[in-house]
Every structure is written in structure tokens, then in C-alpha cells.
N, C-alpha and C positions, 0 to 999 in steps of 0.2 A: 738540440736546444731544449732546456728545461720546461714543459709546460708553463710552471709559474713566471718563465724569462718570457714564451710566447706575449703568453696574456699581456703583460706589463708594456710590451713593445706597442700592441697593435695598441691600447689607449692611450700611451702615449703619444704614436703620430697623429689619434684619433682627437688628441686636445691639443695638438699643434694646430692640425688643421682648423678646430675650433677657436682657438687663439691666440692670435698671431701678435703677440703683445710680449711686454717683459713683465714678469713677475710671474706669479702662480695661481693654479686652477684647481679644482677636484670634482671628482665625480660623487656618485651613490656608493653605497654597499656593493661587493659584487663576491657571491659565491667563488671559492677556488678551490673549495676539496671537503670531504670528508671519511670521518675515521672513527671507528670503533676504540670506544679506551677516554675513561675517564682522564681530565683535567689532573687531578687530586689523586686516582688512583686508578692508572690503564689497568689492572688486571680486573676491573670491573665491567662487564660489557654494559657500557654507557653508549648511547647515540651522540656523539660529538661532530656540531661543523662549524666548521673554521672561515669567518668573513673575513677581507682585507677592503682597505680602501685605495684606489687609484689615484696617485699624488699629481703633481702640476710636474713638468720640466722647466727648467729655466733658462730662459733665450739667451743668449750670448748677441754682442752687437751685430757680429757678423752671418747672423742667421742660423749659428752651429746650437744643436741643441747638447741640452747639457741633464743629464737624471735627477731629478731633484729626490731631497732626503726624506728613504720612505719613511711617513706614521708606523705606530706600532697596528698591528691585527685585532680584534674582538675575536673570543670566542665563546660561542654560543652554545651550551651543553647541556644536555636533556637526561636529568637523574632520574630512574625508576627503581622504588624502593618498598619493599613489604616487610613489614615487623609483625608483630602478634603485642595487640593491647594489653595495656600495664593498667592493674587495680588501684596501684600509687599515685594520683595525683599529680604527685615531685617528679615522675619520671618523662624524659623527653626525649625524641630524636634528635641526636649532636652529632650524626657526622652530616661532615662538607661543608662547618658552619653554620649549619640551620638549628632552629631552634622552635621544635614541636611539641607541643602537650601528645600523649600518646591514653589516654584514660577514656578516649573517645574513639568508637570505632567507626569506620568509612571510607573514603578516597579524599583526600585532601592535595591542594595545588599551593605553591610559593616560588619564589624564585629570589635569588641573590645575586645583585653584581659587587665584583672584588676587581676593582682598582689596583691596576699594578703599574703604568707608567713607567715603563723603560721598555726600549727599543729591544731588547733582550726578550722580553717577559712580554706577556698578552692579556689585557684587560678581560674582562670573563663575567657573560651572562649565564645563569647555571640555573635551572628549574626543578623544580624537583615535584612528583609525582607520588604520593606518598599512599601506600595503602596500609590499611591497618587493620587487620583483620581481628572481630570480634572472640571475644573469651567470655565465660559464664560465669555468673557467680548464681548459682540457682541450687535449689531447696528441696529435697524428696524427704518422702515420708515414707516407710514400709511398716507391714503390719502383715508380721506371720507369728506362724505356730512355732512353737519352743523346738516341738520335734523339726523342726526345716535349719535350725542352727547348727553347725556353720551355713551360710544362708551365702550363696553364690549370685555378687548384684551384677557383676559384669564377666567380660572373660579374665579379667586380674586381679579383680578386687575381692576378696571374700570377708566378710560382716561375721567377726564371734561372738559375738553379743549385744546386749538392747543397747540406747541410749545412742549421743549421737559422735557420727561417724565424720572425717574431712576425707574426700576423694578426689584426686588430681586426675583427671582425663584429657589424651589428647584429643583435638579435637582433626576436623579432616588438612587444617592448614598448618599441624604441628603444635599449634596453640593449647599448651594446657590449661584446662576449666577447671574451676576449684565447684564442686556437690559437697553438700550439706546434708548428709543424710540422717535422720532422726527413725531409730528402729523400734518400734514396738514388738514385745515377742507377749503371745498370750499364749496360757495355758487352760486349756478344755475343763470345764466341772468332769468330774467322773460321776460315773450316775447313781441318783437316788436309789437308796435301797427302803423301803419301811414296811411293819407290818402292821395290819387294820385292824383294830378292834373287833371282838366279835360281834354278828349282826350289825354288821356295819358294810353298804354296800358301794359307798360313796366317802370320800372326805373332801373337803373345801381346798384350794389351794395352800402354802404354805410358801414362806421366805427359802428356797430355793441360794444352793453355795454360787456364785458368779465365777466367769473366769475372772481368771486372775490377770490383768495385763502390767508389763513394769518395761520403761521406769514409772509411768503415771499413768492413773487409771484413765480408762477413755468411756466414749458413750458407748453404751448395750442396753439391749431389750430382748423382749422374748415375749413367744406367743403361748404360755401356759393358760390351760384351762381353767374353767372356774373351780370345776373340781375333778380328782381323778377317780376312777372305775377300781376297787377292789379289785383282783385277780389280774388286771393289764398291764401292760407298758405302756406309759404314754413319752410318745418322744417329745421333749421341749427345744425347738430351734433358738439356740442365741445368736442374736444379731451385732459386731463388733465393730465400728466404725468411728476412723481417725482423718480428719481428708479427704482425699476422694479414693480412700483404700477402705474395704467392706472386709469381714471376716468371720466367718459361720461356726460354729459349737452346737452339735447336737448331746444335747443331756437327757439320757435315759429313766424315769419317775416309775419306779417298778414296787407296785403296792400290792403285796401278796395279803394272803390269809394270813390269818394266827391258825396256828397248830390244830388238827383238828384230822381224824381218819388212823389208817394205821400206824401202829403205835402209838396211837395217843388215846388214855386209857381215861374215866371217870369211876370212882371208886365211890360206894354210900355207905352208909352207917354200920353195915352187917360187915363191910370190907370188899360186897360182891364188885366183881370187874366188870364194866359197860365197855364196848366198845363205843366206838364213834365214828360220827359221817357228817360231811357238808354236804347240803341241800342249799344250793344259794348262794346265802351269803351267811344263814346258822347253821353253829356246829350242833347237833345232835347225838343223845343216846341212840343205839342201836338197836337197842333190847328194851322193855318193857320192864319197868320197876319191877324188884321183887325183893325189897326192903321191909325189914319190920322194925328197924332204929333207925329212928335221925340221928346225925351223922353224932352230936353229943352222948350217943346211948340212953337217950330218952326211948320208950318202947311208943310205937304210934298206934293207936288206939285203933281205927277199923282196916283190918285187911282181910282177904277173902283169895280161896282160892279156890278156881272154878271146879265145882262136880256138878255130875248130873248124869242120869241114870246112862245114857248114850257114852257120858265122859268120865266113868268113875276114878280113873286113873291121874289122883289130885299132884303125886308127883313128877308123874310125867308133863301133867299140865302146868305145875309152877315151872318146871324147867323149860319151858319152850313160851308160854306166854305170862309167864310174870304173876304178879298179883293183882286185886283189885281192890280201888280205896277210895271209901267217900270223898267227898270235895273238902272239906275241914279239916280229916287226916293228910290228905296229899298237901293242903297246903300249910298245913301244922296250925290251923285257926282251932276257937272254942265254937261249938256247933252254939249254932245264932247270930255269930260274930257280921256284922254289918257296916263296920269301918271301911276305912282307907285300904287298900291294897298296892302294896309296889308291881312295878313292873317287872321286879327282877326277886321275888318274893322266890325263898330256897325252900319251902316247906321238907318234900322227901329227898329233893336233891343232893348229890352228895357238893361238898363245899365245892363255893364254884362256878355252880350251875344255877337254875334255877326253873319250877314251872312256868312253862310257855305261855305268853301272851294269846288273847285270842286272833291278833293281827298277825304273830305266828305263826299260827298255824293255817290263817289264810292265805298267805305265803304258799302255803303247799296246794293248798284247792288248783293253783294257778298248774297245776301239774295232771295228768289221766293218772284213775283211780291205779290203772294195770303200772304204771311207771313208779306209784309208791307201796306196791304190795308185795310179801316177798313170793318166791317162786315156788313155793310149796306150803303146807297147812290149809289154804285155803279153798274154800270148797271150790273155785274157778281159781288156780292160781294168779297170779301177775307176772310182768317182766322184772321188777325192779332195778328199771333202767335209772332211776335216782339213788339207788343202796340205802333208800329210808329202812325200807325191811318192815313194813308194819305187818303186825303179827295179827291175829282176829281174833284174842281172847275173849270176845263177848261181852255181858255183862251182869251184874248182882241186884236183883230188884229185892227190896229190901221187905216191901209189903208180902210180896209171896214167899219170901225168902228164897226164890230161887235164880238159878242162873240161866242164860240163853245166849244163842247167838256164837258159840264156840265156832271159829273154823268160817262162819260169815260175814260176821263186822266186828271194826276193831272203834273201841271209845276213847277218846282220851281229854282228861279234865286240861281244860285253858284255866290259867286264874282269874278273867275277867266274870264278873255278877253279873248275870241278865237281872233280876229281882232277888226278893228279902228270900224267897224257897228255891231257886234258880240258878243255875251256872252255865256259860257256854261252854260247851264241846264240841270236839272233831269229829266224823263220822264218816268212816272209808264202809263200803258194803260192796259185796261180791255183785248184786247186780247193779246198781249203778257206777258211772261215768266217770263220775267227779264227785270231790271231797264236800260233804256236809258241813254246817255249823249250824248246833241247836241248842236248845236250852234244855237243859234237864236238872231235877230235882238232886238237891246237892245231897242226899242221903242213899244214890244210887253209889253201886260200885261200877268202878270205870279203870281201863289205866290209866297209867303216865308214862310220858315220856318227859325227858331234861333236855334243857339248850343251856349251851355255855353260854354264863354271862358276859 
């Protein structure tokens, strides 16, 4: 016999015995089976069970019992269901009847009963269990360099260029995320090149090229100096930030000399050729004036070239230490002149240059006598570890008319005026240490040296 005939049998005797009356009885709910297999659509694996109700029999006068007519079944069915959240609003869960906003992500519970009344068909409780798994709708920023384009953001997606990007990702439950990616590509300053003025050991900073970022510029700074060092590099860090993406540019501030040493030649009034050298930060003659025109061919009025009885040999001695010129000829002044004087006053210099300041030349004090003297002529040579070269032509006393000091100490006129009869000078000597500055009567002969203006 059929299970479902079992069951029905034994409550049936079991509501006879209960009552022993004419007419009909029923019981509760009573579980009789369940089954895998949606309501709406078995090939769903749904948890389906199936309730019936236990009907009355109906007595007969004679005590015979008789089956009364069964109710229809309930069926009680447990929907488990997972989609992936819609960004549309309008979009909803529609099967089985139900009717779900889906724009919100979480676990959500409902249930529907569908009425069907007929003895054919089975009334139906049907729950439904809804999970809805989240999707992104989220916003990245990136900020690279031009060289890193094509710029690889995932394993799929590849970014050719700035500006913004839509990227669909699945996520771990199949749900595709929609990214908003916004690129910035910046491109590096290439570095500063410039060159410094002469005597010039320092300059102040200056407006510096930015990178460049596109589509839109974004914030940067930088840690440049107040000023940069003549002869150095100075690296400048920029700093490039969009969000919480940072971006670094080092820009190289390369401030060389101007021109100055081999092959680079000064030329004075006669035509004759100086060589040059840096000491520093100024460029200087090599060689000791041995001019008798300013460079207009004007003839200059006191020059002197050393004899003396030790040194008779005046053209060996022009050609190796130069000539020797009052303070008014080297600086092309009228003897008594007591004015103003420039700093950059060209007296014998050839166009250009100009007589050295006395803060010039103290410049070089900052050096040992052996470091600016050259390595022969002098009665103790030097190293001439600076390549000044000072040569020790000595000097022209004008009251004795003679000269001194050949091969011992070298003189050389500053433009700066100690007094109305006075001028400073340089003064290297074979036995002392370090460079002098004195004053002496401007009617002595002395050399010169030029520094580029």
C-alpha cells in the first residue's frame, strides 16, 4: 500500500475513534513528503515540502465508514536566490512573482502565497531568500610619468592616455564594478642649463620651468634654494600631488662659468694675446700687461721696462714679466685725478676686461703665496697650484729712477684710492706666506693684471 494510503488510513480510524458522530472532523497540518524541484520551475534546486490536511469521514447510519472528500494540499516552498546589484533604480527581481528593488545590496527575506483552489492544483506558500551581492561604483585617481604610458592598471585593462577612463571589473561573485579612473600623466622639467656672470659666485634663485601635468594642472612645489653656487649642480626635488597619489621630478640647476682658461684668449691695444685663468669665481690675465696702446690706439703715457745692472736684458725681461705703469696710466686717469672711479674701470685693459678691484685681489690673499706664484723665475719658486702664474717683475721707483725686486716680488695696481698721493696694491714676495695689500704712491711703476668684466 501506498505510504500516502497508510497515513490517511490510520487518522482516519484515529477520528473515528475520536468521533463517533455524523458529520465531519479535521485535524492540523501533517508533514507527508518532501522534494527537491521548484513549484514554478523543478529544474531549479528549490527546497520544496509539501503539507496536506487530514479530512473527516463520514458515518453512514449503519456504522460503515465512508472517505470523505479530500481538501486540496499547501505547498510550502523555500526560494534561494543570488543576483548581482543593478545601478538602475527601475530594475527589480521578477521571477516567481516577486517583486524586488535590486539598487541595494544585502540579504533580503519575502514570501508570497498564490491561491489556486482546485482539487487538481495546490495552494502555495513560497519564500524567497534573496541575496544581492554588491557592485561598485568607485573612483581612482592615478598620476604617472608620460614615460610609464601605456600604463598597465590591472591584468586587462591597459590606460593610453591621460584623462578619464570607465573600467568594468568583475568582482569575486561575477558582479561587474564600474571604476572611474581619472589619469594624470606628467612630464619631468629637463634640467637647467645657465651661465654666471663673470665674478659672480652666487645668484639668487629664479622662476624655474614646472612640470608639465595634463589634462589639468595639479599642486607642486619644490625645495630650491635661495640661491645656487656657481660651478655646481644643484638637484631641485619637485613634489606632484593629486589625491592621495604623490609624484617626484628631480630637476637638475647646472650653473657653470662663463668662458674663461684655454682657449679663451684677451687681446689689448698692441694686439698682444693674454691667455687666461679662473681663480674662483674671476677670470683673469695670465701674463702681465705689456701694452703701450689702449685698445683705441691712444699711446699710454708711463711704461717702463725693467733694467738694472743684475738685469740688463730689457727684452728678455718685457717678454717674460711685462711692463711697468704708474697708477694713472694703467688706469687711463690724468695724473691728480681724484674723482669717482668705477669698479669695472678698463684703463689698459683690452676691451672687456678691466683693472681689478682691491676686493679682488683680496680674493687671492685667501690662497698661499706658493699656490699663486708660477714655478720658475722666482728666486724660491712656487707650486702654482691656482695657474694665476704671478710672475715677480718688481718694481719702478720713480725718485731714484730705478728698478728692484726682479725675480722677488711681483706688484700689482688695484683701482681702489687709499689717499689723494696713494693707491692699493697686491704684493706676493718670495719670503712671505700670504698675499699683501698696501698702499703705495701712485707714481710708482707696478704691473697689471685684467679680470674679465
Amino acid at each position: 500500500m501506498h505510504f500516502k494510503e497508510i497515513v490517511r488510513n490510520i487518522f482516519f480510524f484515529f477520528f473515528l475513534f475520536l468521533f463517533s458522530l455524523k458529520g465531519f472532523a479535521q485535524s492540523g497540518f501533517l508533514s507527508i513528503g518532501s522534494q527537491m524541484g521548484d513549484f514554478f520551475d523543478p529544474q531549479q534546486e528549490y527546497v520544496t515540502f509539501t503539507y496536506g490536511q487530514v479530512f473527516a469521514a463520514h458515518l453512514e447510519n449503519n456504522g460503515a465508514a465512508t472517505a470523505g472528500v479530500q481538501q486540496p494540499y499547501i505547498i510550502y516552498t523555500i526560494i534561494m536566490d543570488t543576483v548581482c546589484q543593478e545601478a538602475d533604480s527601475t530594475m527589480h527581481y521578477q521571477h516567481h512573482n516577486f517583486d524586488m528593488p535590486l539598487h541595494t545590496a544585502g540579504d533580503f527575506f519575502t514570501d508570497n502565497y498564490y491561491p489556486i483552489s482546485s482539487y487538481h492544483r495546490y495552494d502555495t506558500v513560497a519564500e524567497l531568500y534573496l541575496t544581492i551581492h554588491p557592485i561598485y561604483f568607485v573612483t581612482d585617481t592615478l598620476l604617472v610619468y608620460d614615460s610609464q604610458l601605456p600604463y598597465a592598471y590591472n591584468d586587462s585593462t591597459i590606460l593610453y592616455s591621460e584623462g578619464d577612463h570607465t573600467i568594468i571589473l568583475p568582482t569575486i561573485h561575477g558582479c561587474d564594478s564600474t571604476v572611474g579612473v581619472m589619469v594624470y600623466v606628467a612630464t619631468c622639467p629637463t634640467d637647467t642649463h645657465l651661465v654666471a656672470g663673470y665674478s659672480i659666485s652666487d645668484i639668487p634663485n629664479f622662476p624655474l620651468q614646472h612640470p608639465q601635468v595634463v589634462p589639468y594642472p595639479i599642486a607642486m612645489q619644490n625645495n630650491e634654494p635661495l640661491r645656487y653656487i656657481v660651478g655646481d649642480t644643484t638637484p631641485v626635488l619637485w613634489t606632484l600631488s593629486i589625491a592621495d597619489k604623490v609624484l617626484y621630478c628631480t630637476q637638475n640647476v647646472i650653473v657653470a662659468f662663463p668662458p674663461c682658461g684655454d682657449g679663451f684668449y684677451a687681446y689689448d691695444g698692441n694686439n698682444i694675446r693674454y691667455n687666461t685663468v679662473r681663480v674662483g669665481c674671476d677670470c683673469w690675465t695670465k701674463e702681465n700687461s705689456a701694452a703701450t696702446l689702449y685698445t683705441d690706439g691712444t699711446s699710454i703715457p708711463e711704461t717702463h721696462v725693467y733694467w738694472a745692472a743684475m738685469y740688463p736684458d730689457t727684452s728678455l725681461n718685457l717678454a717674460i714679466y711685462g711692463r711697468l705703469y704708474d697708477w694713472y696710466s694703467a688706469l687711463r686717469l690724468p695724473v691728480g685725478y681724484d674723482g669717482a672711479i668705477s669698479d669695472t674701470i678698463q684703463g689698459l685693459c683690452p676691451d672687456g676686461w678691466h683693472i681689478p678691484t682691491a676686493e679682488q685681489y683680496r680674493n687671492l690673499t685667501a690662497y698661499p703665496v706658493d699656490e699663486l706664484k708660477s714655478p720658475n723665475y722666482w728666486i724660491v719658486p712656487g707650486n702654482n697650484a691656482t695657474d694665476f702664474t704671478s710672475l715677480p717683475g718688481g718694481y719702478y721707483n720713480p725718485i731714484s729712477n730705478n728698478f728692484y725686486n726682479l725675480r722677488g716680488n711681483a706688484y700689482y695696481w688695484t683701482s681702489a684710492v687709499g689717499n689723494n698721493d696713494r693707491a692699493e696694491t697686491f704684493h706676493l714676495s718670495y719670503s712671505c706666506e700670504t698675499g699683501l695689500m698696501e698702499l703705495i704712491p701712485k707714481d710708482y711703476g707696478y704691473s697689471v693684471r685684467c679680470i674679465k668684466n
